[in-house]
DOVEX-127243 format. One record per atom (N, C-alpha, C): atom name; x, y, z; residue number from 1. Coordinates in steps of 0.1 Angstrom, whole numbers, plus 2048, in hexadecimal, padded with zeros to 3 digits. Example, Ala and Ser with C-alpha at 12.3 -4.5 7.8 and 13.67 -1.06 7.14 Angstrom:
BEGIN
+------+-----+-----+-----+-----+
| site |   X |   Y |   Z | pos |
+------+-----+-----+-----+-----+
|    N | 884 | 7C7 | 84E |   1 |
|   CA | 87B | 7D3 | 84E |   1 |
|    C | 884 | 7DF | 84E |   1 |
|    N | 880 | 7EA | 847 |   2 |
|   CA | 889 | 7F5 | 847 |   2 |
|    C | 881 | 800 | 84F |   2 |
+------+-----+-----+-----+-----+
***
This chain:
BEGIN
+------+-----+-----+-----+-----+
| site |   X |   Y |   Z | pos |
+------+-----+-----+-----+-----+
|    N | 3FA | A68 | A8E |   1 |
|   CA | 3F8 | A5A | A92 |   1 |
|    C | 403 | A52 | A8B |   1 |
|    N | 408 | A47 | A8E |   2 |
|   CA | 416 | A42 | A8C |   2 |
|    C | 412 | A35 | A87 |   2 |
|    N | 405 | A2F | A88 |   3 |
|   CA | 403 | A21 | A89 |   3 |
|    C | 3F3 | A21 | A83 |   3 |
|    N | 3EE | A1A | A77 |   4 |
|   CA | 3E3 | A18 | A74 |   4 |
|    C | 3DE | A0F | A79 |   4 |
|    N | 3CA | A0C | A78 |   5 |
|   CA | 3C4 | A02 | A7C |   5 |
|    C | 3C9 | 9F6 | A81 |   5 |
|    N | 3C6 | 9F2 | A8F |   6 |
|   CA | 3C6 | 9E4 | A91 |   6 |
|    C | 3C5 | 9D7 | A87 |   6 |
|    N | 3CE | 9CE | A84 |   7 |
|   CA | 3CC | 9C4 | A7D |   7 |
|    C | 3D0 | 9B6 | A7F |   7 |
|    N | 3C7 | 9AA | A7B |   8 |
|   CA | 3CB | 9A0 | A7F |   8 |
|    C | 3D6 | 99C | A7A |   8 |
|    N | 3DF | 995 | A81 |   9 |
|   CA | 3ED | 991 | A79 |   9 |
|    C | 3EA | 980 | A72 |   9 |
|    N | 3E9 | 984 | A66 |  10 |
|   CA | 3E1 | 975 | A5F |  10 |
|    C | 3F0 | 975 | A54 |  10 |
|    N | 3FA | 979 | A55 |  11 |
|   CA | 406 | 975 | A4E |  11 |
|    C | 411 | 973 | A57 |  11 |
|    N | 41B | 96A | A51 |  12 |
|   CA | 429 | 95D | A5E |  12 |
|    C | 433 | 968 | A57 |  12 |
|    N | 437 | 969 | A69 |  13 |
|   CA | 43E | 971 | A6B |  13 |
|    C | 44C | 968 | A6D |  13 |
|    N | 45A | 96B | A70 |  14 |
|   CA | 465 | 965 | A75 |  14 |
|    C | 461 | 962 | A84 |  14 |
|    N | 466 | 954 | A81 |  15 |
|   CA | 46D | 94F | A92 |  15 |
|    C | 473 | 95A | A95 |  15 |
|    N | 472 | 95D | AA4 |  16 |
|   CA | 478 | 966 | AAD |  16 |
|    C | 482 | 95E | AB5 |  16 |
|    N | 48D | 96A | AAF |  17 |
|   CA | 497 | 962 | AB8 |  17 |
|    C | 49E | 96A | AC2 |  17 |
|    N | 48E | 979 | AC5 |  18 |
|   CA | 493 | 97F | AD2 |  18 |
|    C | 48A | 97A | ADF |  18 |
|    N | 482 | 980 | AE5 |  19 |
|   CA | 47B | 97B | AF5 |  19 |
|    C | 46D | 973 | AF2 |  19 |
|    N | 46C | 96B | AF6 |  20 |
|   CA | 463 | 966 | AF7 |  20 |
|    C | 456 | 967 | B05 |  20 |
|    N | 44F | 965 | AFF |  21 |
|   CA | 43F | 966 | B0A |  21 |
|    C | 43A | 95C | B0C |  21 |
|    N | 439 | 956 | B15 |  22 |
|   CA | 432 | 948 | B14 |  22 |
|    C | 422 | 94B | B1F |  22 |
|    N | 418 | 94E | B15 |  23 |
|   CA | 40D | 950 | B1D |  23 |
|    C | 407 | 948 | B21 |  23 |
|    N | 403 | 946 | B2D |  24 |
|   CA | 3FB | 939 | B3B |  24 |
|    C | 3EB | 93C | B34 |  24 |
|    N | 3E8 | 932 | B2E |  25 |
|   CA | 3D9 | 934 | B2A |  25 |
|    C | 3D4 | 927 | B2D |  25 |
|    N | 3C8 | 923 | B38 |  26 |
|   CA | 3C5 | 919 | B35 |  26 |
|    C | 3BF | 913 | B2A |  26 |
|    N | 3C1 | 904 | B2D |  27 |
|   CA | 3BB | 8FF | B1F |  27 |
|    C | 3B3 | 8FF | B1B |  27 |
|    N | 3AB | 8FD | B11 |  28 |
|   CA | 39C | 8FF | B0C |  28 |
|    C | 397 | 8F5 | B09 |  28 |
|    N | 38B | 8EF | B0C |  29 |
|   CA | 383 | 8E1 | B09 |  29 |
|    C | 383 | 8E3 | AFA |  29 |
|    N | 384 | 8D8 | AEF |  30 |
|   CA | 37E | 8DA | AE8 |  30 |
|    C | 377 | 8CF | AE2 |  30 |
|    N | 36D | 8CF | ADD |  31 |
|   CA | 368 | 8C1 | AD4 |  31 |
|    C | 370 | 8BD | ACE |  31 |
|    N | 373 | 8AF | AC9 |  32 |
|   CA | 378 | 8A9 | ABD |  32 |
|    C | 370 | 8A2 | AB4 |  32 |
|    N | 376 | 89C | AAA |  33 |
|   CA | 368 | 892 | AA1 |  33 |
|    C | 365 | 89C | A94 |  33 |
|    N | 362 | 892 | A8A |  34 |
|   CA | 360 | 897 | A7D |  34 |
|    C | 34F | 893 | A79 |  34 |
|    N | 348 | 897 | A84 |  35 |
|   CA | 33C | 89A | A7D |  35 |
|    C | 337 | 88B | A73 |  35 |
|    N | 33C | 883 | A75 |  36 |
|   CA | 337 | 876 | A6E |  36 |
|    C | 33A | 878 | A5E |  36 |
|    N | 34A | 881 | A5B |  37 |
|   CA | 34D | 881 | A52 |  37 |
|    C | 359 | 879 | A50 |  37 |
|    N | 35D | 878 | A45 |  38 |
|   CA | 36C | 870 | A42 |  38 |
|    C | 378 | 87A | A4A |  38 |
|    N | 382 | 877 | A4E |  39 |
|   CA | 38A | 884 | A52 |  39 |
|    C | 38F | 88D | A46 |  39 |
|    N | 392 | 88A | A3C |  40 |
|   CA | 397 | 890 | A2F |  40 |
|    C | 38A | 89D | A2E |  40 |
|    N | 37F | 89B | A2F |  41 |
|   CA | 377 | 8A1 | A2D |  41 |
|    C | 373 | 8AE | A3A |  41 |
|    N | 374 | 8A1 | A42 |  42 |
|   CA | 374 | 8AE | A51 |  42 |
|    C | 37E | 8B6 | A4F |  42 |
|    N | 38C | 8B2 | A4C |  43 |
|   CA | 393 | 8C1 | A4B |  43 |
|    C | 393 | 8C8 | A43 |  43 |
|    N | 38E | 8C4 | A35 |  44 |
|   CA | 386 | 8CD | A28 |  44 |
|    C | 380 | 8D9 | A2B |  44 |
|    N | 376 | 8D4 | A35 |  45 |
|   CA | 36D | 8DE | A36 |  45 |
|    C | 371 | 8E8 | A44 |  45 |
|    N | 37C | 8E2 | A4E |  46 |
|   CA | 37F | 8EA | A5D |  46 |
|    C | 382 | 8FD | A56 |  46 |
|    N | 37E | 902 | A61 |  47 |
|   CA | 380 | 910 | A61 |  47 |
|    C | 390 | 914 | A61 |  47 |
|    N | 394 | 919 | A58 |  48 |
|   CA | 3A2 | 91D | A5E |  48 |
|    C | 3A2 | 927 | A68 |  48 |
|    N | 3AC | 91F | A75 |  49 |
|   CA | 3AF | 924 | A7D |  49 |
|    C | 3B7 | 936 | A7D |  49 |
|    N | 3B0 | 93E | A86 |  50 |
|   CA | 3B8 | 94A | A81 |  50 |
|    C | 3C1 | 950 | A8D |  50 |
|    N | 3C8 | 95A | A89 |  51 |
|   CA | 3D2 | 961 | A96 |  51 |
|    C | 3C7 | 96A | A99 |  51 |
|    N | 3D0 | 96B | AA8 |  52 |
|   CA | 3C6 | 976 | AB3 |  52 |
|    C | 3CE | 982 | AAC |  52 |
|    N | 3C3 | 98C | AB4 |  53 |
|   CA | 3C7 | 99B | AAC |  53 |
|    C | 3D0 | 9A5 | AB7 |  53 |
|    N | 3D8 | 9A8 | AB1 |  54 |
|   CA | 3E1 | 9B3 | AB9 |  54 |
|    C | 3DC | 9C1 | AB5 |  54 |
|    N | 3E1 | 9C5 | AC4 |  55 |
|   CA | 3D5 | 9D3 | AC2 |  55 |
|    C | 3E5 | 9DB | ACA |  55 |
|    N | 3E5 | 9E8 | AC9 |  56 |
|   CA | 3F2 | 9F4 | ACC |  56 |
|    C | 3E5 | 9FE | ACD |  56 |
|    N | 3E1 | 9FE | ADE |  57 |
|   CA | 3DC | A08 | AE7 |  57 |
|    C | 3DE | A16 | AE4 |  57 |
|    N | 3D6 | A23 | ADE |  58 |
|   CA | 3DE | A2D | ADB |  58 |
|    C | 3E6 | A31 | AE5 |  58 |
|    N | 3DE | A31 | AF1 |  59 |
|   CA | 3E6 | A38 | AFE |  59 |
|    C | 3F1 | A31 | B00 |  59 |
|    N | 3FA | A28 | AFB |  60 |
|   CA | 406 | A22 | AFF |  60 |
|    C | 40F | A1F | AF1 |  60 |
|    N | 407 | A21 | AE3 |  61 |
|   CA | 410 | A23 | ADA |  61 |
|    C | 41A | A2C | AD5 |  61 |
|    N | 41B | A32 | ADF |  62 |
|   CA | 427 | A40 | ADF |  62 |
|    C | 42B | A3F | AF3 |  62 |
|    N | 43C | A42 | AF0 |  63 |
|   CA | 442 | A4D | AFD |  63 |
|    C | 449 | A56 | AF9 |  63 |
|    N | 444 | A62 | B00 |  64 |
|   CA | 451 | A6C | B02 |  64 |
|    C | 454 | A6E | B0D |  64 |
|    N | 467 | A6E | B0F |  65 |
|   CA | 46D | A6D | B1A |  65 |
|    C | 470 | A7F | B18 |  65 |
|    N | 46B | A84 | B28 |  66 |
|   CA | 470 | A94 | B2B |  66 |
|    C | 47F | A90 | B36 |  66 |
|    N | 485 | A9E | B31 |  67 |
|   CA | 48C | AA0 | B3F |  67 |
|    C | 488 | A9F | B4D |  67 |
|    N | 490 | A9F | B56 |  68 |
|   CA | 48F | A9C | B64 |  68 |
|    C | 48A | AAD | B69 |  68 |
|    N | 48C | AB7 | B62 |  69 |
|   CA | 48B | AC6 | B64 |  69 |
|    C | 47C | AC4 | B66 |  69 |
|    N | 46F | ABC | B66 |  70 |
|   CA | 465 | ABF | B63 |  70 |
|    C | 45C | AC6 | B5D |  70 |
|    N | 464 | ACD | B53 |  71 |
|   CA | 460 | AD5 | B44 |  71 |
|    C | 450 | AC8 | B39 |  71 |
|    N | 44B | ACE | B36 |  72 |
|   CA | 445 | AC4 | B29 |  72 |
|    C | 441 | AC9 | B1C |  72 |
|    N | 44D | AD3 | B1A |  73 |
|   CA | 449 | AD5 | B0E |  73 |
|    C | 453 | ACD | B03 |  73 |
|    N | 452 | AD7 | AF6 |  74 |
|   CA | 45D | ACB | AEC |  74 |
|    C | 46C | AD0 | AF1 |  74 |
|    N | 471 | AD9 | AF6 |  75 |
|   CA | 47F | ADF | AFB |  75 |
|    C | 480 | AD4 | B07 |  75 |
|    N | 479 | ACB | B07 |  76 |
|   CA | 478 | AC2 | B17 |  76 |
|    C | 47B | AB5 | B17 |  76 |
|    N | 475 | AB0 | B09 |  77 |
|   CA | 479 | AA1 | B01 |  77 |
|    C | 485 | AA2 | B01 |  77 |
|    N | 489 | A92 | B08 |  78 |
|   CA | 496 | A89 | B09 |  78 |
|    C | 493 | A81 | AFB |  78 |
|    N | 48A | A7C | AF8 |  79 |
|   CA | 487 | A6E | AEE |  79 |
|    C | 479 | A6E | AEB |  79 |
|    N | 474 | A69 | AE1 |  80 |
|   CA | 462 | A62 | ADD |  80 |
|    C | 468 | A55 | AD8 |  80 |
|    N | 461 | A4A | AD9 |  81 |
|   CA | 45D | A3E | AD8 |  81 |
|    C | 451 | A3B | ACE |  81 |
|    N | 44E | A35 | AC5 |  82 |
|   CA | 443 | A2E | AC0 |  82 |
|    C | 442 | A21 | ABE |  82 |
|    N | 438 | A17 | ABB |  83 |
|   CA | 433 | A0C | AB5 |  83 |
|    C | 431 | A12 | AA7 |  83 |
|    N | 437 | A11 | A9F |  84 |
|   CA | 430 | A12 | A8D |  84 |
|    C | 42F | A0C | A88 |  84 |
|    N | 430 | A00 | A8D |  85 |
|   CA | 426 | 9F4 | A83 |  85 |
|    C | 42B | 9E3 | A88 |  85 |
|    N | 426 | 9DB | A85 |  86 |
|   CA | 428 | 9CD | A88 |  86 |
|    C | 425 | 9C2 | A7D |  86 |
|    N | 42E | 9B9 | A7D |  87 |
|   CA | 429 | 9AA | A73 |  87 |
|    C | 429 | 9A2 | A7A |  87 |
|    N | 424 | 995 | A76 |  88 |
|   CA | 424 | 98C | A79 |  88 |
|    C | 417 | 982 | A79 |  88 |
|    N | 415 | 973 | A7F |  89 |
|   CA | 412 | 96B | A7D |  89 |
|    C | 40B | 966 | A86 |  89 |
|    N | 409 | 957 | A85 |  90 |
|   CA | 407 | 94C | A8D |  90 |
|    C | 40A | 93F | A8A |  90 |
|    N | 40C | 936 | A93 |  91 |
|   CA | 40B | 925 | A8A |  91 |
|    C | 407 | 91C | A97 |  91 |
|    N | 3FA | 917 | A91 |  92 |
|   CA | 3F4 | 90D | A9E |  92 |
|    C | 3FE | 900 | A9B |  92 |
|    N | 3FC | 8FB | AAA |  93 |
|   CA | 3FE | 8F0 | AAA |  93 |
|    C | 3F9 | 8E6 | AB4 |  93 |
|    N | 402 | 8DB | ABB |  94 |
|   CA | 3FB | 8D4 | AC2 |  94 |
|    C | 3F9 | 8D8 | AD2 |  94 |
|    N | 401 | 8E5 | AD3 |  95 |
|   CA | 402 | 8E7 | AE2 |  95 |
|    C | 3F8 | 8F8 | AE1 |  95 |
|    N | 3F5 | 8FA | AD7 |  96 |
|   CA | 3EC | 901 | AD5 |  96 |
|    C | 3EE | 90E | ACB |  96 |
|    N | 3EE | 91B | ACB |  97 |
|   CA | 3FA | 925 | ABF |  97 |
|    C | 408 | 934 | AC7 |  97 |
|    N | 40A | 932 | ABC |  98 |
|   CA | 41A | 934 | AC0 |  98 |
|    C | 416 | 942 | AB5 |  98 |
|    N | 416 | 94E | AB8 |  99 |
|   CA | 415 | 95C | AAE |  99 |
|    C | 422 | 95F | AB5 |  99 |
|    N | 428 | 965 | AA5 | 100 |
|   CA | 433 | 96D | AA4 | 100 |
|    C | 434 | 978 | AA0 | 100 |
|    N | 436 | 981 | AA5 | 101 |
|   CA | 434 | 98E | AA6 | 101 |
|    C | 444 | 994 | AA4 | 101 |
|    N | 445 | 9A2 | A9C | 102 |
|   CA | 453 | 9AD | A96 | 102 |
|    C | 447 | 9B9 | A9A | 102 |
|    N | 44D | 9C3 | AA4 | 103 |
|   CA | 44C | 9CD | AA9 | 103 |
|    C | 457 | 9D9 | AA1 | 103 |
|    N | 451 | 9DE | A9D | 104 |
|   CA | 459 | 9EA | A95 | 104 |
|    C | 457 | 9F6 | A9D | 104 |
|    N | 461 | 9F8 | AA6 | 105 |
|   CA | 463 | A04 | AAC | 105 |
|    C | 46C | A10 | AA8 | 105 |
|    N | 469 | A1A | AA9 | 106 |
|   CA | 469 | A28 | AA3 | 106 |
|    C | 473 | A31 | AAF | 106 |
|    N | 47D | A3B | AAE | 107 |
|   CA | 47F | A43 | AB7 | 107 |
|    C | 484 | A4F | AB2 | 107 |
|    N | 487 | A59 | ABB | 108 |
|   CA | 48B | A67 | AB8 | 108 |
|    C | 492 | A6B | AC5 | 108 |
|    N | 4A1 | A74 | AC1 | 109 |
|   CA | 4A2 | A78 | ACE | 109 |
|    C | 49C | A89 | ACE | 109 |
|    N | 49D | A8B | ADC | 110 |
|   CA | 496 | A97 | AD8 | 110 |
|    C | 4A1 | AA4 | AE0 | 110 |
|    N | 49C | AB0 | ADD | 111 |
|   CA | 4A2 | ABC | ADE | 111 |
|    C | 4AE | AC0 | AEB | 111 |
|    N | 4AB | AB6 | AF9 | 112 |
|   CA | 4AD | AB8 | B03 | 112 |
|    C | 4B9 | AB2 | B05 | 112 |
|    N | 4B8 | AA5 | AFD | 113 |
|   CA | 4C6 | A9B | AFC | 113 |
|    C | 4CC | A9A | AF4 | 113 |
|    N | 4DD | A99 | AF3 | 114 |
|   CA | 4E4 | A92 | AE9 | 114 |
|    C | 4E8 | A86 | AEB | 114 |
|    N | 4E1 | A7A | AF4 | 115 |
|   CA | 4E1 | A70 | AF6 | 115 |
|    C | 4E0 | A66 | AE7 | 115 |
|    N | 4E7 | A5D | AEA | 116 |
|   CA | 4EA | A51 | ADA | 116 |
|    C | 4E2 | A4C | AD9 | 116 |
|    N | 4DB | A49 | AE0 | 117 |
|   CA | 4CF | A3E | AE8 | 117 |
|    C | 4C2 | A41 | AEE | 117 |
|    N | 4BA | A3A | AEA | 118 |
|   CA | 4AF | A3B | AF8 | 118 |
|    C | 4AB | A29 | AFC | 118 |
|    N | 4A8 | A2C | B04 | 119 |
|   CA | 4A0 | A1F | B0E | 119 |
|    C | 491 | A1E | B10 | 119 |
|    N | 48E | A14 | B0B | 120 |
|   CA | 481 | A13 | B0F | 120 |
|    C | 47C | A07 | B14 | 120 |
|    N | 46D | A06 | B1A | 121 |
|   CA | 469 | 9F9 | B1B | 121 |
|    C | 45C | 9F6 | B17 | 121 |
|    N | 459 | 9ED | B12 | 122 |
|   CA | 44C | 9E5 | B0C | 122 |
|    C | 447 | 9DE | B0D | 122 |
|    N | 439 | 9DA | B0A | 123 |
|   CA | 42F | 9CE | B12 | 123 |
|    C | 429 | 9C5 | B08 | 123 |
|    N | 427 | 9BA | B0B | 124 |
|   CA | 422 | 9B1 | AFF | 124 |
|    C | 418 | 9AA | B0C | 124 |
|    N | 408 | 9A5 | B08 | 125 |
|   CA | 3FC | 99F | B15 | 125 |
|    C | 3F7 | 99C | B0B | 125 |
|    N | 3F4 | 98F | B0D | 126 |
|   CA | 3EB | 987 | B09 | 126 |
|    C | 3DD | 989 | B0B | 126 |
|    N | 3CC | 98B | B07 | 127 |
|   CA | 3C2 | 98A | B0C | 127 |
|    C | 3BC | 980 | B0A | 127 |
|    N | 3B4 | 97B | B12 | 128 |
|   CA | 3A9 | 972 | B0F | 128 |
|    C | 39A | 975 | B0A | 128 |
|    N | 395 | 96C | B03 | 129 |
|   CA | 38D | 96D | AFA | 129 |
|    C | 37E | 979 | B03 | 129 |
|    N | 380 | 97C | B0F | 130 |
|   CA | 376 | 985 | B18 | 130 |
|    C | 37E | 993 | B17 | 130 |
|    N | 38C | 993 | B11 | 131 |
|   CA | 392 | 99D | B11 | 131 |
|    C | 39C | 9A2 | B1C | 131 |
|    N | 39C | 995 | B28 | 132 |
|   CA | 3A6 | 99A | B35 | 132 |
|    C | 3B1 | 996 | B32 | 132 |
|    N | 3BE | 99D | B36 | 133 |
|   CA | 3CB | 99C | B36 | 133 |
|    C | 3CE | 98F | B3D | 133 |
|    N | 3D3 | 983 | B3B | 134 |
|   CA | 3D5 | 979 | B3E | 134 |
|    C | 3E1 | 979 | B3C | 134 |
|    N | 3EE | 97A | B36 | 135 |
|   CA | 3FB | 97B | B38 | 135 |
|    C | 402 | 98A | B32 | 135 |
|    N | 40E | 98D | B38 | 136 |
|   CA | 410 | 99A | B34 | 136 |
|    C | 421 | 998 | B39 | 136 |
|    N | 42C | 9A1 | B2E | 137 |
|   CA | 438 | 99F | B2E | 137 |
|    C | 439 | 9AD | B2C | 137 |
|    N | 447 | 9B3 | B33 | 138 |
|   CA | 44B | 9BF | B30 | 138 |
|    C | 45C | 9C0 | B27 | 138 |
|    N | 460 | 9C4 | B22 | 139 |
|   CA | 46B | 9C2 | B1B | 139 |
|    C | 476 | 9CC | B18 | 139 |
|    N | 47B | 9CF | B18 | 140 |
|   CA | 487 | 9DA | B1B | 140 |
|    C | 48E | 9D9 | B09 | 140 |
|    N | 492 | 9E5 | B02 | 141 |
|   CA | 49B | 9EA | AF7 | 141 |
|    C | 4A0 | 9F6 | AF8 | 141 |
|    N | 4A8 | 9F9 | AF1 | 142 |
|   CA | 4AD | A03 | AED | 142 |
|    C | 4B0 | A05 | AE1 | 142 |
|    N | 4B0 | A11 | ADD | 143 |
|   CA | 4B1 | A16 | AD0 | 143 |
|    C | 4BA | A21 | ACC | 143 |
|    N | 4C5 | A1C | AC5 | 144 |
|   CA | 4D0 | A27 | AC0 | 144 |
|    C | 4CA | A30 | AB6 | 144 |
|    N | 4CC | A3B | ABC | 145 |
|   CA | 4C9 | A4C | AB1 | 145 |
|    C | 4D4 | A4E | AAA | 145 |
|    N | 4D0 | A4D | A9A | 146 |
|   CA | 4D8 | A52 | A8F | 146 |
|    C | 4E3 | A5E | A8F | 146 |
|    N | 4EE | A5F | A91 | 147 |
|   CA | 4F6 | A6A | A92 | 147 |
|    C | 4F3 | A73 | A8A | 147 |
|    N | 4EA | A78 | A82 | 148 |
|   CA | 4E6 | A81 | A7A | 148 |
|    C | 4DB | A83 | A79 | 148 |
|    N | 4D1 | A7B | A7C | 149 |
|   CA | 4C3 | A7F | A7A | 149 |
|    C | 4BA | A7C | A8C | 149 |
|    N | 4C6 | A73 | A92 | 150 |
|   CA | 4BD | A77 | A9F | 150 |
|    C | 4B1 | A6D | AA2 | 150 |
|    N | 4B2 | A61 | A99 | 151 |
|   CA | 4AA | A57 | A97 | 151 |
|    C | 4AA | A4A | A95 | 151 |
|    N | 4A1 | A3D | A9A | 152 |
|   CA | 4A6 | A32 | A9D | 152 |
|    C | 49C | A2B | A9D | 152 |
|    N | 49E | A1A | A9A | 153 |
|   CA | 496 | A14 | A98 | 153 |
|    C | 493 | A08 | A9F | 153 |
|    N | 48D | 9FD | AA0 | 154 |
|   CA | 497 | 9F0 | AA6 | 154 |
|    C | 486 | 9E8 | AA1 | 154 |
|    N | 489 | 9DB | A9F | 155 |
|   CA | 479 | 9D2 | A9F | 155 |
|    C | 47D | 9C6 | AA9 | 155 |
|    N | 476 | 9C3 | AAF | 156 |
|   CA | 472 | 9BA | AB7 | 156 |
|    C | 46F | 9B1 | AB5 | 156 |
|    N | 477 | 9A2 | AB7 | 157 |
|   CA | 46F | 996 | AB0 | 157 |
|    C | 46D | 991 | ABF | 157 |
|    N | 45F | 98D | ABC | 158 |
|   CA | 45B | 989 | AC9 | 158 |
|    C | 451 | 974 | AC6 | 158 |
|    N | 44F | 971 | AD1 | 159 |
|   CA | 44A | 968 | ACC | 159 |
|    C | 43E | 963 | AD9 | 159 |
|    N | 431 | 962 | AD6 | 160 |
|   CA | 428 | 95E | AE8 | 160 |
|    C | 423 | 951 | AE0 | 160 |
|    N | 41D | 949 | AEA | 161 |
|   CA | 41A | 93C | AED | 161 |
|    C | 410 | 93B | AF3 | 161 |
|    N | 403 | 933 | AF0 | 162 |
|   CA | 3F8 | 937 | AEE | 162 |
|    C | 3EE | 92A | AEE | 162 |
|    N | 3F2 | 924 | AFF | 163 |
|   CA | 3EF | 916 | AFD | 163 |
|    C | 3DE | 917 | AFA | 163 |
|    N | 3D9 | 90A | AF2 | 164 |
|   CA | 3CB | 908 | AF0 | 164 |
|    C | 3CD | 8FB | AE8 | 164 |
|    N | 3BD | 8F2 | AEE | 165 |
|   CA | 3BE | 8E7 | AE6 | 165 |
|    C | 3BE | 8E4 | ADA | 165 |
|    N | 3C2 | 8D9 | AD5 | 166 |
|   CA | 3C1 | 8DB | AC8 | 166 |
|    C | 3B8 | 8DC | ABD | 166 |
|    N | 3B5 | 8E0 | AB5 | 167 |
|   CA | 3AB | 8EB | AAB | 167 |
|    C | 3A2 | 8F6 | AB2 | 167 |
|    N | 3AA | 8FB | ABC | 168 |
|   CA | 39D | 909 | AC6 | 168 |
|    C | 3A9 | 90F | ABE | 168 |
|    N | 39F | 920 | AB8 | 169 |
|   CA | 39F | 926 | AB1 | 169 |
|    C | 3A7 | 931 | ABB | 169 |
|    N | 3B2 | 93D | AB9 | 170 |
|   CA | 3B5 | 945 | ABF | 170 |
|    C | 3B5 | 955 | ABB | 170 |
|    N | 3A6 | 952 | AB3 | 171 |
|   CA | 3A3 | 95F | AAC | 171 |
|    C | 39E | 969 | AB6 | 171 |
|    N | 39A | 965 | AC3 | 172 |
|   CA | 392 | 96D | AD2 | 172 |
|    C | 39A | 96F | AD8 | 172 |
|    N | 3A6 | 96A | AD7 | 173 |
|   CA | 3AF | 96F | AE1 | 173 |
|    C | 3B5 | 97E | AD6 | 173 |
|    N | 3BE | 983 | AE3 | 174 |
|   CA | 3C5 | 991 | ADE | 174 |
|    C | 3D3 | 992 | AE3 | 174 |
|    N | 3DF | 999 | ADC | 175 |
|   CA | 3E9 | 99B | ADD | 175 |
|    C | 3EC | 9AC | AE2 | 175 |
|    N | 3ED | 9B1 | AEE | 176 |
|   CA | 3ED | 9C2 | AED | 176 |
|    C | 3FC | 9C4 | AF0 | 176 |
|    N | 3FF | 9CD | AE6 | 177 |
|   CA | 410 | 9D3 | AEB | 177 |
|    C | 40F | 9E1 | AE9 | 177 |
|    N | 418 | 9E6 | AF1 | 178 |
|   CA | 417 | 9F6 | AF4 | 178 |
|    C | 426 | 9F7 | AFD | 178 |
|    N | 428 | A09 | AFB | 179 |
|   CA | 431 | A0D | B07 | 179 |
|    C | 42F | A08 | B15 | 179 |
|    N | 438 | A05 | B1F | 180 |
|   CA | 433 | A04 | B2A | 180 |
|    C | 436 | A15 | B2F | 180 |
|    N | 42D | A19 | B35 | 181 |
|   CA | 42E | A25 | B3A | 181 |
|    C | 427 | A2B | B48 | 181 |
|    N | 431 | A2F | B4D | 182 |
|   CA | 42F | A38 | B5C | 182 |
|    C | 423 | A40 | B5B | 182 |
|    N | 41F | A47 | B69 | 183 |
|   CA | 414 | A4A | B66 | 183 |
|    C | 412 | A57 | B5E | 183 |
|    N | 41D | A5F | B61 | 184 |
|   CA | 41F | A6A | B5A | 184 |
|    C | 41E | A6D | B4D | 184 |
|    N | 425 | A5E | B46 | 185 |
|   CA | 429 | A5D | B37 | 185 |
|    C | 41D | A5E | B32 | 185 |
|    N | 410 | A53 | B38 | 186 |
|   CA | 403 | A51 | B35 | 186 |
|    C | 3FE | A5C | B39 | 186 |
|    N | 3FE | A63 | B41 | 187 |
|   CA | 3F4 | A71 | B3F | 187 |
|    C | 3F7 | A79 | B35 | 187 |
|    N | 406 | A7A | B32 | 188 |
|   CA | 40A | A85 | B25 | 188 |
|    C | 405 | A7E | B19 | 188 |
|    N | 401 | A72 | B17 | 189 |
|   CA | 3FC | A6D | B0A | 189 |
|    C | 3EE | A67 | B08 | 189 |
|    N | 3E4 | A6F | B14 | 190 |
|   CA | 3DA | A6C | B19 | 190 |
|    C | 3D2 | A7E | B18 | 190 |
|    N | 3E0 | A87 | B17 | 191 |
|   CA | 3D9 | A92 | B19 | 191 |
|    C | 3D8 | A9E | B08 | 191 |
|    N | 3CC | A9E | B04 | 192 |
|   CA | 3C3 | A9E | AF9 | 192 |
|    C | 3CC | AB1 | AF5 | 192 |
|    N | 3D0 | AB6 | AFE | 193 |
|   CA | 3D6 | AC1 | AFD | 193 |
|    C | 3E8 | AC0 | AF6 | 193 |
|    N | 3EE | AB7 | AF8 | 194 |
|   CA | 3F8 | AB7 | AF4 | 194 |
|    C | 3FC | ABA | AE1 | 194 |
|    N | 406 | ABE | AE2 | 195 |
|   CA | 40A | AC8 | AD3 | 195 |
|    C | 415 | AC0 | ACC | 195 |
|    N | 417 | AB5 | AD1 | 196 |
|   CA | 423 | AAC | ACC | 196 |
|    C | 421 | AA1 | AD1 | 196 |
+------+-----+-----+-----+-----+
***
């Protein structure tokens, strides 16, 4: 396994100054008013607002690319892909929160190719607090393999948008990122038999 437990991202990460996501959420009613307190006091006591939780699906936190020969064993790997790990943040504001997210992606070339490179593509969805995919982006990199070890890395600064009124909490919502993968890719990393 390549990637430990799910975690909320409750530490600020860098502005992203690669793709952006701008997720369509409607807005959310919320109360205002301090409870028939002084305001100083109402914000004393307000709950700090927290970031939604990003979660890396196992079935999409890895690909391996085979040859075109239809082989699937390791003599058949073109490349593997991983998610190994992520940072990042959040910062509310008045159009609602803005998480910024660094994707640490992992590669290998594998036995079949002397390719410099691999290609891959990747998904960043937004959920809502019921858990349905409400926005979803797919995103394209590539990763140069080390002339000696056959290995490569690349992080992702990414940045989604996360409209909600002002002081609604975006701890219910969810952030899922994963391989995008064919259907094949997903059965090979769906199938409980595999040796690699």
């Amino acid at each position: 396994m390549f990637f430990g437990p799910d975690r909320n991202i409750g530490t600020l990460g860098r502005k992203a100054r690669g793709a952006l996501l701008a997720a369509i959420i409607p807005l959310m009613a919320a109360c205002s008013g301090t409870g028939g307190q002084p305001p100083a006091a109402a914000e004393a006591n307000a709950v700090p607002l927290a970031c939604p939780r990003v979660t890396i699906p196992e079935e999409t936190r890895e690909v391996t690319r085979f040859r075109a020969s239809g082989g699937r064993d390791l003599t058949d790997v073109m490349s593997r892909a991983a998610v190994l790990d992520y940072t990042g943040g959040c910062e509310y504001g008045r159009d609602g929160v803005t998480v910024n997210l660094n994707l640490v992606l992992g590669a290998e070339r594998g036995p079949a190719t002397r390719d410099t490179q691999g290609a891959y593509r990747y998904f960043v969805a937004i959920t809502d607090p019921a858990g349905r995919i409400i926005a979803k982006r797919e995103f394209d990199t590539t990763i140069d393999f080390s002339p000696n070890v056959g290995r490569g890395g690349s992080i992702e600064e990414l940045q989604q948008q996360i409209p909600l009124a002002e002081g609604v909490s975006a701890a219910s919502y969810g952030v899922v990122v994963g391989f995008q993968l064919d259907p094949a890719e997903l059965e090979f990393n769906r199938n409980p038999q595999r040796s690699f």
